[in-house]
N, C-alpha and C positions, 0 to 999 in steps of 0.2 A: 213309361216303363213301369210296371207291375210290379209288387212287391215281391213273387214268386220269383218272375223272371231274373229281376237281379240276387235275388238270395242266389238262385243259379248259377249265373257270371261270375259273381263274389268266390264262391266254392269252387268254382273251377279254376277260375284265376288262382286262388290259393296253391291251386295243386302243382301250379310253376306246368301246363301243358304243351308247351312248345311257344314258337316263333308265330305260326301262322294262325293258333286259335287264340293268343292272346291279342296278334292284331283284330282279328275278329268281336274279340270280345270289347274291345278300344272304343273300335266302331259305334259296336251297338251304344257304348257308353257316351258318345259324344254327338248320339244323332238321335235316340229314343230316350237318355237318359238326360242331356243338355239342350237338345233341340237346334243344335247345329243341322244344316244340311247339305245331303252326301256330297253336294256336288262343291260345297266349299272342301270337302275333306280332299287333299290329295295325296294318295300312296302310292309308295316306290317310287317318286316323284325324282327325277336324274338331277346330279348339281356336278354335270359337266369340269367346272371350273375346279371343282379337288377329286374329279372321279370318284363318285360317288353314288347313294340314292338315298333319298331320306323314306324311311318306313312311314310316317307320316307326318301332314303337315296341315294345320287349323290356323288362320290367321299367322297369328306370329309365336306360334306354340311348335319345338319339332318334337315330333317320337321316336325313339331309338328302343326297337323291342330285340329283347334277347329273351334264349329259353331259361338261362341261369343266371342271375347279376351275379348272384355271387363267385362265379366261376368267372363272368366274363364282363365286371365291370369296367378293366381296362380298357378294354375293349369298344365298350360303349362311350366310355368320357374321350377316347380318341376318335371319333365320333362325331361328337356332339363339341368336340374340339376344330374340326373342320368346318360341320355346317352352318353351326352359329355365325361364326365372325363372317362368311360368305351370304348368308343371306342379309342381315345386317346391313352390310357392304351395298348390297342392292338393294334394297328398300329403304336406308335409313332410317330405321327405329332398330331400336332392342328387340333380342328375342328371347324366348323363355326353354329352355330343352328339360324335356321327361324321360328318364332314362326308366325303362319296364320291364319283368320279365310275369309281369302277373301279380307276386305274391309283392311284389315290394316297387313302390315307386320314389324317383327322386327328382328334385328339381335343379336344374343348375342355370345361370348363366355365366357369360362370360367378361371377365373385366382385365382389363391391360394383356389380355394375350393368355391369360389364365381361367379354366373351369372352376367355379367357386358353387361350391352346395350350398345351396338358401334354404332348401325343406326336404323332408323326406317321407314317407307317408305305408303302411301296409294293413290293406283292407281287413276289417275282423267278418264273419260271420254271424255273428251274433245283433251287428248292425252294420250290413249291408246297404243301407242307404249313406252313410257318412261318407262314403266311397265318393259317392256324386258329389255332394257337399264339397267334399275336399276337392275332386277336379273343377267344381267351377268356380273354386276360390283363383285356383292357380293357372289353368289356362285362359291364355290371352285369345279372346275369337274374333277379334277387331284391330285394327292399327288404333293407335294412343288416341285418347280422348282428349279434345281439348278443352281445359279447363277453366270455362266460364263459367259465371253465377249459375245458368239457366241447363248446361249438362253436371256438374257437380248434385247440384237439387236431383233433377233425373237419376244419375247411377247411385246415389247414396242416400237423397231425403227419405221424408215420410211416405211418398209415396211406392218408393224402389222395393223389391220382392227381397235385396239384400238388407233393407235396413228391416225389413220387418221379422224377418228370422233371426238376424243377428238379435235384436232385441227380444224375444224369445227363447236365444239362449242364454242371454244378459240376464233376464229375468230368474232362468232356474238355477244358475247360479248363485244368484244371490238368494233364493231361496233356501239354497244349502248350508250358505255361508251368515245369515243373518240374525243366527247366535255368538258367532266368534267378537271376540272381543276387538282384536286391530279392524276387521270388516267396520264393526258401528262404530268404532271412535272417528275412523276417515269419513263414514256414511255422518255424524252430528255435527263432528267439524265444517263438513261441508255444507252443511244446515246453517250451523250459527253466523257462518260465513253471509250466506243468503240471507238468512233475516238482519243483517245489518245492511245489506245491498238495497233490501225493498221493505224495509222499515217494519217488519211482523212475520210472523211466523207463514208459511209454505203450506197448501194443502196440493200439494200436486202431488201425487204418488210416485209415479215412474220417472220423476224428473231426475233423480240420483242414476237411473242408470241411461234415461236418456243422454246425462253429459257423459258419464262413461264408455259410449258409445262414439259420441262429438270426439273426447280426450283421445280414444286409441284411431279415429280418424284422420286428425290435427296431426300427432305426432306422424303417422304414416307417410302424409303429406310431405310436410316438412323434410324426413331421414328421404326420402326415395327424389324428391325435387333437388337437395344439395347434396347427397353420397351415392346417387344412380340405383341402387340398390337396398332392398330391409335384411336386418342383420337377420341371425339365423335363428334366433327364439323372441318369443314376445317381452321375456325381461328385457332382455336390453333392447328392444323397440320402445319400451316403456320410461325408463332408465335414462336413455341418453348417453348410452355406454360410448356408441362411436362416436359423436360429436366432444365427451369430454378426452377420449383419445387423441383427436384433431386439435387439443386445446379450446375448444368452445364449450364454454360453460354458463350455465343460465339458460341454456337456450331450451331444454328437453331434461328434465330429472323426475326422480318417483313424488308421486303426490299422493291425494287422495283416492284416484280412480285406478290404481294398484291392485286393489282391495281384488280383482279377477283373480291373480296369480295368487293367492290363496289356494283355487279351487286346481284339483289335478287335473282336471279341463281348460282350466283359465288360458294359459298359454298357446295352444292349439285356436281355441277361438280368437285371443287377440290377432296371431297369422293369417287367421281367414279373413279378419278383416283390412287388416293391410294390405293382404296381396289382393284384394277386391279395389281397395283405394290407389294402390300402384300402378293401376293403366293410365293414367290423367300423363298427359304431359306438359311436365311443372318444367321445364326450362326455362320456361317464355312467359313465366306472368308478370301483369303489368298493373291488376289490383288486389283490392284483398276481400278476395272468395269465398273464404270462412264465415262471414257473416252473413251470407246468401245460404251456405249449407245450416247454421244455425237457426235460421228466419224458417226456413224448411220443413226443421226437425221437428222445431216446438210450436203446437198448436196456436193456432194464433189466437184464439179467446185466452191461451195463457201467455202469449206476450203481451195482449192486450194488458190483460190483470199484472205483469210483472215490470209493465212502460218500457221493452225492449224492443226499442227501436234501433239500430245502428245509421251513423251517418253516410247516406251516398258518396261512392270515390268520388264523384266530380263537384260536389258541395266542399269535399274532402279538403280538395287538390286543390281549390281554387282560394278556400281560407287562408292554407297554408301559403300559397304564394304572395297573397296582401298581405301577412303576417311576417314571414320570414325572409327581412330586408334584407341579409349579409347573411348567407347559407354558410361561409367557410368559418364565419364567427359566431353566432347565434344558438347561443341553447337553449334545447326546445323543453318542455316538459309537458304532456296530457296527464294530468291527475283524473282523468276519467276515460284510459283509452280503450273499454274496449274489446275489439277484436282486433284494434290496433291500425283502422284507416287512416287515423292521423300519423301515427308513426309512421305508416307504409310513405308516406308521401314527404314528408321530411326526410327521410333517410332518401329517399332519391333526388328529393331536391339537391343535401349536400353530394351524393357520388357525383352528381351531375355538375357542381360548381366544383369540385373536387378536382375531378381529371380536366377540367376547360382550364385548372389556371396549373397542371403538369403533376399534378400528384400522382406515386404511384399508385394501383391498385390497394395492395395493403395501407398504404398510407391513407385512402379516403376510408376503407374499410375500418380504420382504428379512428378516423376522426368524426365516422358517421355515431360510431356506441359512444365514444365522449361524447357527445353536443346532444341526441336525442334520447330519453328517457318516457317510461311510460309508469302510471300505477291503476292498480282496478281491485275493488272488494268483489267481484264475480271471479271464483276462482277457474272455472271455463274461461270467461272473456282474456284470463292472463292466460292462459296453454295457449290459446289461438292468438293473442297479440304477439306473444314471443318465436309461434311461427309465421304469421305477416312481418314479423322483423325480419326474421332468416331469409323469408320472399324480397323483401325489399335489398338484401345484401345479396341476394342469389350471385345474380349477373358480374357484381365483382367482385364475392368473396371467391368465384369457381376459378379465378384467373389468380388472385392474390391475397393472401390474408396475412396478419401479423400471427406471432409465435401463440399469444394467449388474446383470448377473446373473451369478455364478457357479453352477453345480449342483456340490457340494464331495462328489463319489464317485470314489475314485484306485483306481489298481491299482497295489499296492505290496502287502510281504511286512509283515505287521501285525507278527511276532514280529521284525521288523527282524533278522532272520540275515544280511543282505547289509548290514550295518553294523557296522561295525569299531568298537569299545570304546576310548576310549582316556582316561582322567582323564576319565569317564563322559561324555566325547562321542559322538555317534557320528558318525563319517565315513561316506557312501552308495559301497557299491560295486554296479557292475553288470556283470553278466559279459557278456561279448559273443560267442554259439557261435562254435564252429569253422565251418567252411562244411560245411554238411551234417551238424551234429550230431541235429537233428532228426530224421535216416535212421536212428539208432542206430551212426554208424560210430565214435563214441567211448565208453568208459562213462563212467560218472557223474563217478568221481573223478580221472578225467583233465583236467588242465589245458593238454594241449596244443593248440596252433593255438586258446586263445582270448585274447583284447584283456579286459584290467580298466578301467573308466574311474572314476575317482575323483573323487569331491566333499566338500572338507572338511564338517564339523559346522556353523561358524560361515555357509557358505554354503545348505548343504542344509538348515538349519533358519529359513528366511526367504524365503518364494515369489518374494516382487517382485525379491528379489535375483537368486538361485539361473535365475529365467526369464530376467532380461536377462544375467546371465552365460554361461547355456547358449544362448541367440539369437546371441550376438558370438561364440560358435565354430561354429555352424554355419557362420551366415554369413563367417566368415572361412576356416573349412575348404572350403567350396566353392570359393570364390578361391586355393584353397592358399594362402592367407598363411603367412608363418617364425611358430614361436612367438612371436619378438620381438613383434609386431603385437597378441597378446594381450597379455602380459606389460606394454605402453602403454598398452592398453584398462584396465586391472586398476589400475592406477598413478591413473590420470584417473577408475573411476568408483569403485570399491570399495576399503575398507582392507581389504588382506589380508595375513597376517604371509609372512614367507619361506616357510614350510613350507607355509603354505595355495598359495600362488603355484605352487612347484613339484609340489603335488598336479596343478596346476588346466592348467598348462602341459603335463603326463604326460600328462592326458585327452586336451588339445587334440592331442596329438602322434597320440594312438588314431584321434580322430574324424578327421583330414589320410586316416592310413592306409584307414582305413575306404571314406572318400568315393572315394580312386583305385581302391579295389576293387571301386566300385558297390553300396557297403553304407553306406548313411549316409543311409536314407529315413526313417526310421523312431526316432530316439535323440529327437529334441525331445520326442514323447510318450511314450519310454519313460520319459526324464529326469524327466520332469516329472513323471510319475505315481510313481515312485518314491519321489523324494523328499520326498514327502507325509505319510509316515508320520511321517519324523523330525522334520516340522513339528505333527504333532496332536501326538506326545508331549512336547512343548513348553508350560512352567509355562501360559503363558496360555488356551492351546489344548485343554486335557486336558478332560476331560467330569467333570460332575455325577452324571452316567447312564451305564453301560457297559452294551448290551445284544446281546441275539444269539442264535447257535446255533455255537461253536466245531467245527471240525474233530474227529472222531469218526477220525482216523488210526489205526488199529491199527500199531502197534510192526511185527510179522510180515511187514505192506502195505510197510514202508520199506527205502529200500535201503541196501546198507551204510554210505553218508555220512552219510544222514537218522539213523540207527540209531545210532551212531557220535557226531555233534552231540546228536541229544536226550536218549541218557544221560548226555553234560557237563552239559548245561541240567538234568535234572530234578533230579541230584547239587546243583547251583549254589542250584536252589531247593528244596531239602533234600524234595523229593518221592520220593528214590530207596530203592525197596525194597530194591533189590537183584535177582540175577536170576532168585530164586525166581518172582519174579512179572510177569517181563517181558512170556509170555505174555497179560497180563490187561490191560497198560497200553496205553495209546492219548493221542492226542494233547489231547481235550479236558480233563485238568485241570491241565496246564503253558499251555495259551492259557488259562487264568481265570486264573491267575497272572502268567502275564505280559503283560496285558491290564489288569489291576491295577496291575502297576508302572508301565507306559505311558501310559498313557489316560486313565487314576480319579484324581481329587482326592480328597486328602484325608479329605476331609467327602462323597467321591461315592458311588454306590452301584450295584452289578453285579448285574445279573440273564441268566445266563444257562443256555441248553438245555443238559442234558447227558447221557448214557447215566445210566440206573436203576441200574448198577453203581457209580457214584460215590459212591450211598447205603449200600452194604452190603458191597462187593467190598474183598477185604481189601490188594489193587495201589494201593486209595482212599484207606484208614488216614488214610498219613499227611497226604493234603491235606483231609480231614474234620476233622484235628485246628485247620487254619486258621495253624497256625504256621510256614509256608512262606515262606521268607526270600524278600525283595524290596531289591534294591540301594536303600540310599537311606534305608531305615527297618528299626525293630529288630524279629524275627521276634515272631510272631503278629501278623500285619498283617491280618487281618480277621475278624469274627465275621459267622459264617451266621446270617443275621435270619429267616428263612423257608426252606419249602422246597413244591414243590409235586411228588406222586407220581403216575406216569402208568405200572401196570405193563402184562404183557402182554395184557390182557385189554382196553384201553383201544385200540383197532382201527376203523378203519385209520388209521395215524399216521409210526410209524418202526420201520423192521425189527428193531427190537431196541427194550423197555423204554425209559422217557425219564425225566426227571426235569427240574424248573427250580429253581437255588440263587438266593437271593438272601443279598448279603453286603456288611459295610461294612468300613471300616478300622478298628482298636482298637488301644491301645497296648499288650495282654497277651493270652493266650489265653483263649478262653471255651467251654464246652460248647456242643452243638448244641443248636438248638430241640428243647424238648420235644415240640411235636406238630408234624405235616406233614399240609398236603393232598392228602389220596387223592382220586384222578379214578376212574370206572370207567363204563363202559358203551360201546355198539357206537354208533359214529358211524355217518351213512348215507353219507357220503364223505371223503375223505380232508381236502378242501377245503370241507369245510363252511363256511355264511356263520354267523359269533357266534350269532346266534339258532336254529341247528338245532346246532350245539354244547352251549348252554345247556340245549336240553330234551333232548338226548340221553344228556347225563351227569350223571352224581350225585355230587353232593362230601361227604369227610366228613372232619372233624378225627383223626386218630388220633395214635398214637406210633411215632417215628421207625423204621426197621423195625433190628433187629437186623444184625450182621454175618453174612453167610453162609456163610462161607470154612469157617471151626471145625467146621461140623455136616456137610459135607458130602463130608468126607474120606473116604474107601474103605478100610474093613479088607483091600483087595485090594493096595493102594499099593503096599508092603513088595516085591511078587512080582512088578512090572511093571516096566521101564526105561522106558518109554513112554505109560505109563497106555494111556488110550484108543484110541491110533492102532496100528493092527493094519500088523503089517510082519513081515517083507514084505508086501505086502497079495494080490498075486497067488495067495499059495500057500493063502490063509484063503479068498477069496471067489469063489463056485460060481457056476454059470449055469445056469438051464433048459433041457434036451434038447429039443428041438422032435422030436414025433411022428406028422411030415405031415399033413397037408392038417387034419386033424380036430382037429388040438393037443393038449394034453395033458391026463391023465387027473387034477384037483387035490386029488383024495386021496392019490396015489402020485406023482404028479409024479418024473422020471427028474434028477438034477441031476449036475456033473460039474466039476471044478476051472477056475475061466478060466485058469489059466495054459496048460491041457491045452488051452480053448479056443483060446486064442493060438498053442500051438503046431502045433497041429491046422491053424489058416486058412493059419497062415507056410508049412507043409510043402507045403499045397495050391495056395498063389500059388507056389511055387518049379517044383512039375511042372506047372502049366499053363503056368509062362514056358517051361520045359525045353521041351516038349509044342512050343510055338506054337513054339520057332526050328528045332525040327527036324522 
């Protein structure tokens, strides 16, 4: 449809023309403008069964045209009151009804016997194209999509005609908005967040609103899979307005990716995107599909650069269940979950021993969020782990739930680095960017133009506390109250020593500043999530089960500060080679370690992912020997009880060899298990469901693999500074002569140095610049 043509329909439709040209005008709108075809459309279509006729009918879309809503809305919702719950009835799905008179549309469905408006929408002239925009946000032209990895990707990835517009209007929004001060403080926060996930600073440009895209996805997901329906504005899609009504909280609240509803467009586009994500039908899932749409989104040369792999459900599933011996007893925690696979499968493991030994619904539902916990510095991977938790309680939080719910997924830094040590407390620090650090206008180890705001130990390791304390300074920072004002609050509910008080007063003084700056939107949930971690690593708190897929950080990836801090740390936990092998170290065998000290009881037990070099790579040694000191207890603090082998022939999985350790605490050092299970064969996807996992691969007992380091030394070593990396590299690597039109002869092939190439094009863009200015 032509720009002309519909400015037309638009203009007319405005003029409210009758019954019969606005169904006309529908028409053309759902057939030249959607590319629907006529013969799916059916009109005046009879529904016998309430004597009736639907004006029109698209999939699972009805139309109800009148000449005047306003005159004859009644009318219409009695209606759309009949045909609904009748066609429904016959088809089993949901339906969506448009009530029309031209100038004005609305959307309704229906719940419990009731018409309930979701959206409402009236075309401008001015831009006559949004018209469209807006009906193919909202009509449904297909029965429910089912929501596996491989259509999720399709109707929403990088590839989908919706993701790529949506992101385009993401873009100019943020265009508009990327002077406002709450806009960049969410846009740095979510930076500094990131450079402590991948150890340096981010050159990805669009990735801020890529996740912002992910965020209003996730959420949509989640509200329309557990309340059937998205509320009626994108705040409280955003918000979590319905779910903390329902008493669940944690599960969906304002974060970072807010920063749209700034813009007087924001809200309208977050709709368009939900009601686009609301065909999926989420009753029935049975993994967690987030991380298929995220693998999707983000370019894979930048998950490559960012080591964003997520764990397959059936590596998932199968950890979990040689891990978690006593599901009704066992508490789990993934200090690195995520999109939240591990969660997902823990939570069903216990509903599933839950109701076998008589529990009510509610009653597994309240014992699944006590026992399973999650935490992730990717502030994306918590939005989506905390809705693969809500998936995971789907099935029996829809039949039973308790009065109050927490969903217990934080974002906070598991390895607690933003926690100060002191006579093994630790105190929560949280840095607060400079304005505009996000843009890259500071590096890394510069402390200047940022706010510290501090939380003692004895407060930060106590929710109920730590949350009314951090409430009584917002809300006293808004009102600018004197510190004194706290300092009475402090006195009246909490005992705090002097030193704790004048920690807690310092903050308050940051948060005062913050608020006059128009920076102060945003700490309650930073606060809060934070300080989570140093409440799991807390006697009571600690896990039975530590499970996961640790950080795979290469050393190399980090930037000076990261590189700098994790050789104190690995030195501290006597991991350190030294820097013969720094090359080779990576972050995942200091997070099993100190996920260990954190997390693990005693008597608990860790399983987690880790690169295939852990097994054999000699940077490994010394954390294979299990004698890796842990504050708190005397070194050899754990024996490796199993181990499972996944080399490179085990496809498609992770870009590099994998391996899973499991391991307990012991008071002395022990040998490695004698034999490990070998995986090997071709998966048919990456995401396979357990049962095409099962027949696809072949397991077999063998012995531990050898170290590989010793054998694979180069009688060349001796004569290289550099071993492998050829340098300069210009002056070693040649390029192919191209020899017009016909190419080149590849027995003889003509070759020639790139450096000569490079200097060759330089010369020639210098006399065509010469050339062009005179």
């Amino acid at each position: 449809m032509n720009q002309e043509n519909l400015t037309e329909i638009v203009a007319e439709l405005l003029s409210r023309p009758g019954h019969e040209k606005v169904r006309t005008h529908v028409h053309r709108l759902l057939t030249d403008g959607l590319g629907a075809k006529t013969s799916e459309i059916d009109f005046e279509r009879p529904v016998p069964e309430v004597r009736g006729r639907i004006d029109a009918l698209l999939g699972r879309t009805v139309f109800e045209v009148k000449s005047d809503l306003r005159r004859e809305r009644k009318d219409a919702d009695a209606q759309l009151l009949r045909y609904l719950p009748q066609r429904e009835k016959e088809i089993g799905q949901t339906f969506v009804g448009i009530a029309t008179d031209g100038a004005d549309f609305v959307v309704e469905i229906v719940r419990d016997g009731k018409l309930i408006e979701i959206g409402k929408y009236r075309p401008q002239a001015d831009s006559s194209r949004d018209l469209l925009r807006w009906l193919e946000s909202v009509v449904v032209l297909q029965t429910e999509l089912i929501p596996d990895v491989q259509s999720i990707q399709q109707e929403l990835g990088r590839e989908s005609v919706h993701y790529r517009r949506a992101l385009q209007e993401i873009e100019a929004l943020w265009e508009d908005l990327k002077s406002r001060s709450a806009a960049v403080l969410k846009r740095d926060l979510w930076n500094r967040l990131l450079q402590v996930a991948y150890g340096g600073s981010l050159e990805v440009p669009d990735l801020f609103l890529q996740h912002t895209y992910l965020t209003i996805v996730a959420k949509a997901l989640a509200t329309v899979a557990l309340l059937d329906s998205l509320p009626a504005n994108g705040r409280d899609l955003l918000s979590g307005n319905a779910f903390r009504d329902l008493g669940i909280v944690g599960a969906i609240e304002s974060d970072f990716f807010d920063w749209v509803l700034l813009h007087p467009d924001g809200d309208n586009l977050v709709m368009e995107i939900a009601r686009h994500t609301g065909r999926f039908k989420l009753r029935d899932i049975s993994t967690d599909i987030l991380k298929g749409l995220y693998e999707s989104l983000i370019d894979p040369g930048q998950r490559h650069d960012l080591g964003e792999y997520y764990t397959p459900d059936w590596l998932a599933a199968r950890i979990v269940d040689a891990a978690m011996l006593n599901a009704l007893t066992d508490r789990v925690i993934d200090p690195a979950c995520g999109s939240g696979t591990f969660l997902f499968h823990a939570v069903r493991k216990i509903l599933f021993a839950a109701h076998k030994s008589g529990k009510t619904d509610s009653e597994a539902v309240a014992l699944a969020c006590e026992k399973v916990a999650g935490i992730d510095i990717h502030p994306v991977a918590v939005i989506f782990a905390r809705v693969t938790y809500l998936l995971a309680l789907q099935p029996t939080l829809i039949k039973g739930r308790p009065p109050a719910l927490s969903i217990p997924v934080y974002i906070g830094d598991a390895l607690q680095w933003n926690a100060r040590e002191f006579m093994n407390q630790r105190d929560l620090e949280i840095v607060v960017p400079a304005a505009g650090e996000g843009a890259g206008k500071l590096p890394d180890d510069d402390m200047a133009g940022r706010v510290i705001l501090r939380f003692p130990a004895t407060v930060a390791s106590e929710p109920g506390i730590f949350d009314a304390t951090l409430n009584e300074m917002l809300n006293l920072a808004e009102r600018d109250r004197p510190a004194t004002a706290l300092a009475a609050w402090l006195k009246r509910q909490i005992t705090a020593s002097t030193s704790d008080q004048a920690m807690l007063k310092g903050s308050y003084e940051a948060l005062r500043r913050l608020q006059r700056e128009g920076r102060n939107h945003i700490w309650g949930y930073v606060a809060r999530n934070l300080s989570r971690p140093i409440w799991l690593a807390t006697d009571k708190q600690k896990a039975d089960v530590v499970v996961g897929n640790p950080p795979w950080l290469a050393y190399r990836a980090m930037n000076k500060t990261t590189q700098k801090r994790f050789v104190e740390e690995m030195k501290g936990s006597g991991l350190w080679g030294g820097l013969a092998s720094v090359s080779g170290y990576d972050l995942s065998a200091y997070f099993f370690t100190r996920a260990v000290q954190l997390y693990m009881r005693k008597s608990g037990l860790i399983a987690f992912v880790l690169p295939f070099a852990a097994m054999t790579r000699k940077p490994y040694s010394l954390f294979r020997k299990g004698a890796f000191k842990v504050r708190g207890y005397s070194e050899g603090v754990v024996q490796f009880t199993d181990a499972w082998a996944m080399p490179a022939d085990v496809q498609p999985l992770f870009p590099v060899p994998s391996c899973v350790f499991f391991a307990q605490r012991t008071p002395f050092p022990r040998p490695l298990p004698r034999s490990v299970l070998y995986f090997s064969g071709k998966l048919p996807h990456r995401d396979a469901h357990p049962d095409e996992a099962r027949a696809a691969l072949r397991e077999q007992r063998g012995p531990w693999p050898s170290e590989s380091d010793k054998s694979e030394v180069s009688g060349y070593k001796a004569r290289f500074r550099n071993g492998a990396v050829l340098w300069p590299r210009r002056l070693i690597i040649v390029t192919e002569v191209q020899q017009g039109r016909l190419g080149t002869n590849p027995p003889a092939g003509e070759t020639q140095s790139a450096e000569y190439t490079r200097l060759f094009t330089l010369g020639r863009r210098l006399r065509d610049r010469k050339d062009s200015r005179s």
